[in-house]
C-alpha positions as a Markdown table, in Angstrom:
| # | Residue | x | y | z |
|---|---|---|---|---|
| 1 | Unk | -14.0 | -5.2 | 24.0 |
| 2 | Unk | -10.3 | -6.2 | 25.0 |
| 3 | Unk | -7.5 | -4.9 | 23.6 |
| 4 | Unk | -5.0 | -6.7 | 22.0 |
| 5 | Unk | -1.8 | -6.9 | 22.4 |
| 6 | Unk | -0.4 | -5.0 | 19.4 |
| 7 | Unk | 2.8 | -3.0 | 18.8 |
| 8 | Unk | 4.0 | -0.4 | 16.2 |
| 9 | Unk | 5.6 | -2.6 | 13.9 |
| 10 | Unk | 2.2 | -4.6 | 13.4 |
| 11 | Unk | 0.1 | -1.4 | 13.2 |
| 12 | Unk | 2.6 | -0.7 | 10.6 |
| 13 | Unk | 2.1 | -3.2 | 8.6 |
| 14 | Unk | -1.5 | -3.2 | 9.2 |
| 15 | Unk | -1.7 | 0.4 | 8.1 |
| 16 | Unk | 0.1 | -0.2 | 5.1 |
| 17 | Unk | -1.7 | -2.9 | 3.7 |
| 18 | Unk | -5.3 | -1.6 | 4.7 |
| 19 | Unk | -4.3 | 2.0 | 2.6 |
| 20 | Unk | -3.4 | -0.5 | -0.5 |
| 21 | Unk | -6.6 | -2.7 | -0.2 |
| 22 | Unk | -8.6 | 0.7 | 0.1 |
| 23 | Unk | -7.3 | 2.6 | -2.1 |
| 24 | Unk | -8.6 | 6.2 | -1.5 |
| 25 | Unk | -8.2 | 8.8 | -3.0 |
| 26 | Unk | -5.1 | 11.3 | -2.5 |
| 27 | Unk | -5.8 | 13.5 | 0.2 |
| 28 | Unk | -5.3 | 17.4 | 0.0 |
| 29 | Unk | -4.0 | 19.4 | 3.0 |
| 30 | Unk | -6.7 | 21.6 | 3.2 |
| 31 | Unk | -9.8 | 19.3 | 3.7 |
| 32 | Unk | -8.0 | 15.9 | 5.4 |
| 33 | Unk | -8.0 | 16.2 | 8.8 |
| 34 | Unk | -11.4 | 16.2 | 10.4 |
| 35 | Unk | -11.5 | 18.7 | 13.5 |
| 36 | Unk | -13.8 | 17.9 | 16.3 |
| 37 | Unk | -14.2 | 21.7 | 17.5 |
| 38 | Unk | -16.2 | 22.5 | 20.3 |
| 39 | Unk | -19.1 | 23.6 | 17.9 |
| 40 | Unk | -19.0 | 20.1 | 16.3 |
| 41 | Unk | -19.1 | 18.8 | 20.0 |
| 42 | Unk | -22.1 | 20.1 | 20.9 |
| 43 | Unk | -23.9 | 19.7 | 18.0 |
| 44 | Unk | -23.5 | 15.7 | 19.2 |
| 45 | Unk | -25.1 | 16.4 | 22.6 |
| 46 | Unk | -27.3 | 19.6 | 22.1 |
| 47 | Unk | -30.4 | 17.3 | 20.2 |
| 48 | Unk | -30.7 | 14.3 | 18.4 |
| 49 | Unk | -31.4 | 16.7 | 15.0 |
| 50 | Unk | -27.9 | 18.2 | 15.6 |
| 51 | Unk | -26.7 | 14.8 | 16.2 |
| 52 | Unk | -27.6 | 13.7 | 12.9 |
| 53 | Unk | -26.4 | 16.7 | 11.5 |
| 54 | Unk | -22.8 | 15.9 | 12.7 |
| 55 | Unk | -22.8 | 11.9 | 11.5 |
| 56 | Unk | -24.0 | 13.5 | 8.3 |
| 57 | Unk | -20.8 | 15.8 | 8.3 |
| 58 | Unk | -18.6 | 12.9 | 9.3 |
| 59 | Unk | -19.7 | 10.1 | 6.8 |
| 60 | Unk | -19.3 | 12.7 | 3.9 |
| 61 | Unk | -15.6 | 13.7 | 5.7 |
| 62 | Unk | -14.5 | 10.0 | 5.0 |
| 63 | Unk | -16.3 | 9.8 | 1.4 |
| 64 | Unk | -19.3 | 8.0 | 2.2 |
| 65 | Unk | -22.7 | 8.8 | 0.6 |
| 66 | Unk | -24.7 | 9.9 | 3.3 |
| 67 | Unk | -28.5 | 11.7 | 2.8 |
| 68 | Unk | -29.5 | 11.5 | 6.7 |
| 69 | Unk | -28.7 | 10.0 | 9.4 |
| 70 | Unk | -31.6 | 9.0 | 11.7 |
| 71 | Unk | -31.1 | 8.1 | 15.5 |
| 72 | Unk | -33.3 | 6.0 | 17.8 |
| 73 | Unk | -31.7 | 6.0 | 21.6 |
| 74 | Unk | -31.5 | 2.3 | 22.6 |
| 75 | Unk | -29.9 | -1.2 | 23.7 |
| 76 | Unk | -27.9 | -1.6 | 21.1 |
| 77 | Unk | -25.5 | -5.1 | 22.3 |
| 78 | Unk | -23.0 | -2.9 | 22.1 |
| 79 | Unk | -21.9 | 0.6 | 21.5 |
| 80 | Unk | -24.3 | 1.2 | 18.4 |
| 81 | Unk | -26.0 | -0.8 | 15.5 |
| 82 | Unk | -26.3 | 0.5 | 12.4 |
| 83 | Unk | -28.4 | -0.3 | 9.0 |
| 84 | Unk | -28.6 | 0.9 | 6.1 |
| 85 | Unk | -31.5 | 2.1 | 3.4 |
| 86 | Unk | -29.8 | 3.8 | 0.3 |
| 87 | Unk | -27.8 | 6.8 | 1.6 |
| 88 | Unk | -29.9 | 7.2 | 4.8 |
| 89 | Unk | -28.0 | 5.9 | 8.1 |
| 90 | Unk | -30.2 | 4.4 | 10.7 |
| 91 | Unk | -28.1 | 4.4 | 13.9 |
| 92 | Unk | -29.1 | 2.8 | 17.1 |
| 93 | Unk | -27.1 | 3.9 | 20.0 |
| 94 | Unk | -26.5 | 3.0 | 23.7 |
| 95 | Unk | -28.7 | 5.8 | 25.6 |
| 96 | Unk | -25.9 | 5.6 | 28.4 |
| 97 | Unk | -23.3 | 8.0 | 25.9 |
| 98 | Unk | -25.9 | 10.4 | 24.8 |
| 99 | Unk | -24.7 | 13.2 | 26.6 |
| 100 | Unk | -20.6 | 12.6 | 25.9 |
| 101 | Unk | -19.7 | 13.9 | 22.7 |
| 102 | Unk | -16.0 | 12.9 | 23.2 |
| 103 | Unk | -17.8 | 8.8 | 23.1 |
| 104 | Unk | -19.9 | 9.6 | 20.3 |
| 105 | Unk | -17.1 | 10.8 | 17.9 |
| 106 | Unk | -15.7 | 7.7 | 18.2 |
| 107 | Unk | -19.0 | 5.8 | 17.2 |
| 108 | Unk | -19.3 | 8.4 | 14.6 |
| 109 | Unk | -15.8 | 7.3 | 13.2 |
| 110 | Unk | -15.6 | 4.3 | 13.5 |
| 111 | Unk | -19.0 | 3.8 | 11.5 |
| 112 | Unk | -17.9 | 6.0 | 9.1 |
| 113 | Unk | -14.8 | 3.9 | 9.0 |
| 114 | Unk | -16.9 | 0.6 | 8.9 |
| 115 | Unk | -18.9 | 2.0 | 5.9 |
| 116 | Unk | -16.6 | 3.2 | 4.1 |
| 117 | Unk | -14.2 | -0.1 | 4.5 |
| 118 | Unk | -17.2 | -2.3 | 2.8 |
| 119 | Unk | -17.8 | 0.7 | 0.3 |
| 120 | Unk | -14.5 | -0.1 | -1.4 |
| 121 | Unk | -15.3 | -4.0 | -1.3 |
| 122 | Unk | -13.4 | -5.7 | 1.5 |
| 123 | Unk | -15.4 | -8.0 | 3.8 |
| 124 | Unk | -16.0 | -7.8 | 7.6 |
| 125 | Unk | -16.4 | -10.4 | 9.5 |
| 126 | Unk | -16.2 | -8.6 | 13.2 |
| 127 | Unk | -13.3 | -10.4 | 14.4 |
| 128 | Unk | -11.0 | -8.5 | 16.5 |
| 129 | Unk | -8.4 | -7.6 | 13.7 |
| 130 | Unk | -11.2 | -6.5 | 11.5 |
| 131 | Unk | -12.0 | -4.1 | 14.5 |
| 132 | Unk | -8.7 | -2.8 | 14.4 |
| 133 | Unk | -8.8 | -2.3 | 10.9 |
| 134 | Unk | -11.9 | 0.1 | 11.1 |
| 135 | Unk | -9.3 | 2.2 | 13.5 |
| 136 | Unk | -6.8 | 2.4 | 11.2 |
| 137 | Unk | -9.4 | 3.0 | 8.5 |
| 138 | Unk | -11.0 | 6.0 | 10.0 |
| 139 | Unk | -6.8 | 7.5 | 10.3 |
| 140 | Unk | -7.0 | 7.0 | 6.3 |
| 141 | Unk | -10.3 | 9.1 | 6.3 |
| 142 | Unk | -8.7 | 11.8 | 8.2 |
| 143 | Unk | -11.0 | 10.9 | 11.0 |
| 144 | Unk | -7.8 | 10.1 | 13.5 |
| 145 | Unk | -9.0 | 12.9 | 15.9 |
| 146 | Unk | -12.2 | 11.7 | 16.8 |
| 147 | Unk | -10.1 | 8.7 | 18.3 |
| 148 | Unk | -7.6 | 10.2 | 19.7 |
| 149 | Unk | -10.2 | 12.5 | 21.8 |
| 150 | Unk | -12.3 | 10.3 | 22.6 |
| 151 | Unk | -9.4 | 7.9 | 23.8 |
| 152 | Unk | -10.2 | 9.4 | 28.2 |
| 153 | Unk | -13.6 | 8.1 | 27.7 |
| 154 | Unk | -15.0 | 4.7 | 29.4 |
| 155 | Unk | -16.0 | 3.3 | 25.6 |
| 156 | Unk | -14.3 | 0.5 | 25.6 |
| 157 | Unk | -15.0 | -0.4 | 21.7 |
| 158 | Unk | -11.6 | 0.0 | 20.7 |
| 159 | Unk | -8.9 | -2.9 | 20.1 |
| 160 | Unk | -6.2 | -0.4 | 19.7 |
| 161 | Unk | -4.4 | 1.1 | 22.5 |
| 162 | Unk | -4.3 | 4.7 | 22.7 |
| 163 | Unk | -0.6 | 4.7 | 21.8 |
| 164 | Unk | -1.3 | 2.8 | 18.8 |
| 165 | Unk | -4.2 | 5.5 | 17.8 |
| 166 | Unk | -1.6 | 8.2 | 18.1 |
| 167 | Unk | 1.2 | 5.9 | 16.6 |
| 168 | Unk | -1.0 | 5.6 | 13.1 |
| 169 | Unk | -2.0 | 9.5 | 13.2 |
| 170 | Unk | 0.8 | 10.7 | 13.4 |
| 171 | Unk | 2.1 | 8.0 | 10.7 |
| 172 | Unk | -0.5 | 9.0 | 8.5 |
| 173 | Unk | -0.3 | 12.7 | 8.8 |
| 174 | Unk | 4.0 | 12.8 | 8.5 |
| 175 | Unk | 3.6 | 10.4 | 5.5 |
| 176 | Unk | 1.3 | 12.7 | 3.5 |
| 177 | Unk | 3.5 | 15.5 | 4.6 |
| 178 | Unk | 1.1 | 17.3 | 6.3 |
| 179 | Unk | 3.8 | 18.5 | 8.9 |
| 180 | Unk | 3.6 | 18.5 | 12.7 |
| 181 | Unk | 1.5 | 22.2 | 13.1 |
| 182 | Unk | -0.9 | 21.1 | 10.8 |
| 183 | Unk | -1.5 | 17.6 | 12.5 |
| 184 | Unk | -1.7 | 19.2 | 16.0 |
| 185 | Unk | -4.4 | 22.0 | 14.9 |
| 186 | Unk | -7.2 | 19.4 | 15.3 |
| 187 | Unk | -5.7 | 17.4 | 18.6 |
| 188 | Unk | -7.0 | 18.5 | 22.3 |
| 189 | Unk | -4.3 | 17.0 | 23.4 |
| 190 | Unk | -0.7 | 17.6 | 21.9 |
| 191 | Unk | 2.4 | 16.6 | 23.6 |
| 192 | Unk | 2.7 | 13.0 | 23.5 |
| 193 | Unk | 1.8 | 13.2 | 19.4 |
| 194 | Unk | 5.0 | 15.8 | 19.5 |
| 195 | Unk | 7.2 | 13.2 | 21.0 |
| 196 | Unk | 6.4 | 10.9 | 18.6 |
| 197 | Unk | 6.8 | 12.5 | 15.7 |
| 198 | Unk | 10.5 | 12.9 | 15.3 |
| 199 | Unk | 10.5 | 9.3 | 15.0 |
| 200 | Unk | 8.3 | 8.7 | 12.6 |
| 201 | Unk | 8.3 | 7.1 | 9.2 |
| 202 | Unk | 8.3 | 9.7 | 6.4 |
| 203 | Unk | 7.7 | 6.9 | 3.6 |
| 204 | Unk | 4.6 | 7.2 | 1.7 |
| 205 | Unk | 1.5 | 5.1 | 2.3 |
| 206 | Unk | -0.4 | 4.2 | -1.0 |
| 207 | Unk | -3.3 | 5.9 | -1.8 |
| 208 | Unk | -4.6 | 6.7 | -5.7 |
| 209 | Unk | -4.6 | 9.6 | -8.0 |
| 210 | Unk | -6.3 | 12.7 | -6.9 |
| 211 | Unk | -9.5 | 13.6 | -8.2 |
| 212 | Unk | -9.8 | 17.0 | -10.9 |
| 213 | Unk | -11.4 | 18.8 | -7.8 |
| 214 | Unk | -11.5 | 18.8 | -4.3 |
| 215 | Unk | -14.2 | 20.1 | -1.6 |
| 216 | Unk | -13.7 | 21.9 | 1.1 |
| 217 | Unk | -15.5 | 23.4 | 4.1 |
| 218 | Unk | -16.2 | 27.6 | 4.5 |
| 219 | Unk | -16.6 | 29.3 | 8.0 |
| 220 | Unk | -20.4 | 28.5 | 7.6 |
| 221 | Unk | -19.8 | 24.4 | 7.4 |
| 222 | Unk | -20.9 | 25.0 | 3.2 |
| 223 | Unk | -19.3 | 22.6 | 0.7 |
| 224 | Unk | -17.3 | 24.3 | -1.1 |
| 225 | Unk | -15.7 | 22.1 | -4.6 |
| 226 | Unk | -12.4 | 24.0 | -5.2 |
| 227 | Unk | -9.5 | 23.1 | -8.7 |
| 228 | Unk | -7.4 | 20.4 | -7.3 |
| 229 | Unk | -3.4 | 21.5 | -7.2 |
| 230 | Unk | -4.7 | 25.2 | -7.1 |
| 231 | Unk | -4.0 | 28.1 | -3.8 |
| 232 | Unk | -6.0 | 31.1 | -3.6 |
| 233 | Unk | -9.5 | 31.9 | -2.0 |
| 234 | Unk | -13.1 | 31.6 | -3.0 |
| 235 | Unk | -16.1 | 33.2 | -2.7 |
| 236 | Unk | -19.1 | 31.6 | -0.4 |
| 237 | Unk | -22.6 | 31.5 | -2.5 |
| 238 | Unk | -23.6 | 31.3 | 1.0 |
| 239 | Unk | -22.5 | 33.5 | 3.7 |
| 240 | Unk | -20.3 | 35.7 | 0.9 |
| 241 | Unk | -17.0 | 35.8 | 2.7 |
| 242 | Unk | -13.9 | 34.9 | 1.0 |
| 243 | Unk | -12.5 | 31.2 | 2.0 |
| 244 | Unk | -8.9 | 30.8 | 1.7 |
| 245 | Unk | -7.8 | 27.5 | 0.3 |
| 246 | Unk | -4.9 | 24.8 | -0.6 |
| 247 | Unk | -6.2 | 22.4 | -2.9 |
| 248 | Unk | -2.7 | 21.0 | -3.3 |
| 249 | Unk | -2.1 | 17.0 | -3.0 |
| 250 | Unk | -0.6 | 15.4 | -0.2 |
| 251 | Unk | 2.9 | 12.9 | -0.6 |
| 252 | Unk | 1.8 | 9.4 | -1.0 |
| 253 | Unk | 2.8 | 6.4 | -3.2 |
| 254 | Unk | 0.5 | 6.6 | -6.0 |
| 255 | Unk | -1.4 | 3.1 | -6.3 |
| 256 | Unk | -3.2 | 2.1 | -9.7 |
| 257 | Unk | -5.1 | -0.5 | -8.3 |
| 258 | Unk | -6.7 | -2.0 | -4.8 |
| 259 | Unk | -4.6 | -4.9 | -3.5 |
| 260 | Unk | -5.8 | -7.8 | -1.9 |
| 261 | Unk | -6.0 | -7.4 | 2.2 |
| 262 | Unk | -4.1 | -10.4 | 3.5 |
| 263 | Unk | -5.6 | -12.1 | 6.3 |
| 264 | Unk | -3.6 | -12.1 | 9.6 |
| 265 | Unk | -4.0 | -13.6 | 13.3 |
| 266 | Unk | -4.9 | -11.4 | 16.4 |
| 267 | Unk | -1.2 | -10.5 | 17.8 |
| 268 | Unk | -0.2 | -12.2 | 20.5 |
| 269 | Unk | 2.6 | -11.2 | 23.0 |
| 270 | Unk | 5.5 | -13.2 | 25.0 |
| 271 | Unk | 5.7 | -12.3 | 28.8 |
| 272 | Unk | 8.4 | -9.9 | 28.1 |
| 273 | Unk | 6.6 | -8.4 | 25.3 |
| 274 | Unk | 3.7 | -8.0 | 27.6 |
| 275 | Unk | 5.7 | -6.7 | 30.5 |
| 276 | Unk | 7.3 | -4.1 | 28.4 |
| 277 | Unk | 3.3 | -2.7 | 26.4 |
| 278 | Unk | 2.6 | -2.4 | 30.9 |
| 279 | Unk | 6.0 | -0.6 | 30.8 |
| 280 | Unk | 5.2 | 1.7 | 27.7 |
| 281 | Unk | 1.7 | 2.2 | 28.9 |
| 282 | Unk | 3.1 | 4.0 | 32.1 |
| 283 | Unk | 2.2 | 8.2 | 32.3 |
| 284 | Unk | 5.9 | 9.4 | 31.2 |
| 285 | Unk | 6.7 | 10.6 | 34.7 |
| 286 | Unk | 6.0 | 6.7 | 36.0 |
| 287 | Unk | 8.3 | 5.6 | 33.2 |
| 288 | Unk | 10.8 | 8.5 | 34.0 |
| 289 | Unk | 11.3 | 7.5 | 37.7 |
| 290 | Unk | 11.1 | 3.5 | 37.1 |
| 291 | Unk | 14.7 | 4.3 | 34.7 |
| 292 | Unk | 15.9 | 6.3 | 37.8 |
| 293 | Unk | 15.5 | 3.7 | 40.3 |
| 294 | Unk | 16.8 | 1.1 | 37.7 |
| 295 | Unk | 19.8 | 3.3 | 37.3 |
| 296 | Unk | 20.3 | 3.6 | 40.5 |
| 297 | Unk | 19.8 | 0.3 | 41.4 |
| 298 | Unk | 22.3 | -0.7 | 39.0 |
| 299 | Unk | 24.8 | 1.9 | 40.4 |
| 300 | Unk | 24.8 | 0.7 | 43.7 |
| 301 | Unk | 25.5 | -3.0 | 43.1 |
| 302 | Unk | 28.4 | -2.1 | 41.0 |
């Protein structure tokens, strides 16, 4: 799948209108971000019960009912398929990624992202822009680091650049106030997220009242359902140790109701604008030295 020509003004936008059409629920700072550790990792290569396991844990991350997950290795026409039968996920995925769990999160979330997306009643009709939208979708779930992982992997599936993926993270996380530490705890990769952030819009994205309590996740992988607004620690009924939590809401605009999504066209860029996304999409140190030899270019015909 191509990507499209983009930028962060229309990522933007498109992130701002998806959060009003979906309408989630306000996030908390303990349980938003979803963090692919190297435990969850394995448990998507080590068998396909593990598997199963972790699209399980990643579905009920982004608020979708989810009772099993069952996976059948196979031609897909494309990355994966997936059906449906109540609450039980029927996944069929390309045998080629079954040992890259970095690929597989990004399945993961971006089914999760699909699921939820028709969960809350908007239509998909695969074109490119609704692609985009379950990327932007799964950053509203708190599933932006299975992306942004996953971004040095050969699955092309995505229509956002990786810029634009770390663009709407970090747009996300600074608008519900999560602050930079937090948002780089679940990120392999952290630098170019820290450059971005100063930058960053601080204005809140809309999302809806918070619910009167909030689960989170102890040491074991437990649910644990915690007073929303509260701080202190609980008790495990599982493994018995003590769970430190913050059950207190993130920043956001509060919304009362879902608003339409609009329809828009698949961005298109000018030759310029397409010269400077090659420009932007430069390592730094390409971009770095390309400025000195303009400079210097510049100096010597003066």
């Amino acid at each position: 799948m191509s990507r499209f020509a983009a930028t962060e003004r229309w990522t933007e936008r498109r992130l701002t209108a998806l959060a009003a059409a979906l309408a989630l629920p306000c996030p908390v700072r303990e349980s938003f971000l979803f963090d692919p550790t190297h435990a969850f990792r394995v448990s998507c290569t080590e068998s396909d019960i593990s598997l199963q396991r972790a699209i399980k844990r990643v579905f009920e991350h982004a608020g979708v009912p989810c009772d099993a997950a069952v996976v059948l290795w196979k031609a897909a026409g494309g990355s994966a398929r997936v059906e449906r039968d109540g609450d039980t996920w029927f996944f069929e995925i390309e045998p080629v990624w079954k040992t890259s769990a970095l690929a597989l999160g990004v399945i993961i979330a971006r089914e999760a992202a699909r699921a939820l997306v028709r969960s809350r009643g908007i239509s998909l009709a695969r074109t490119r822009v609704d692609d985009a939208d379950l990327e932007l979708a799964a950053m509203l779930a708190g599933l932006g680091a299975l992306l942004l992982a996953g971004a040095p992997t050969d699955l092309d599936v995505c229509v956002l650049r990786p810029r634009l993926h770390r663009y709407a993270y970090a747009r996300v996380a600074r608008s519900l106030d999560l602050g930079l530490s937090r948002a780089l705890d679940v990120l392999p990769r952290k630098a170019l997220v820290t450059l971005l952030w100063p930058r960053i819009s601080r204005r809140g994205l809309p999302f809806q009242a918070l619910p009167p309590n909030v689960i989170i996740r102890c040491f074991c992988q437990r649910r644990l359902r915690v007073p929303t607004g509260a701080v202190g620690s609980t008790t495990c009924p599982a493994c018995q140790r003590k769970r430190p939590f913050d059950g207190r809401a993130c920043r956001i605009e509060t919304l009362a109701a879902p608003l339409p999504l609009p329809s828009v066209p698949v961005p298109v860029a000018t030759p310029w604008g397409s010269l400077g996304i090659s420009f932007i999409e430069l390592p730094l140190a390409a971009r770095v030295t390309a400025l000195l030899i303009v400079a210097l270019v510049g100096i010597a015909l003066i």
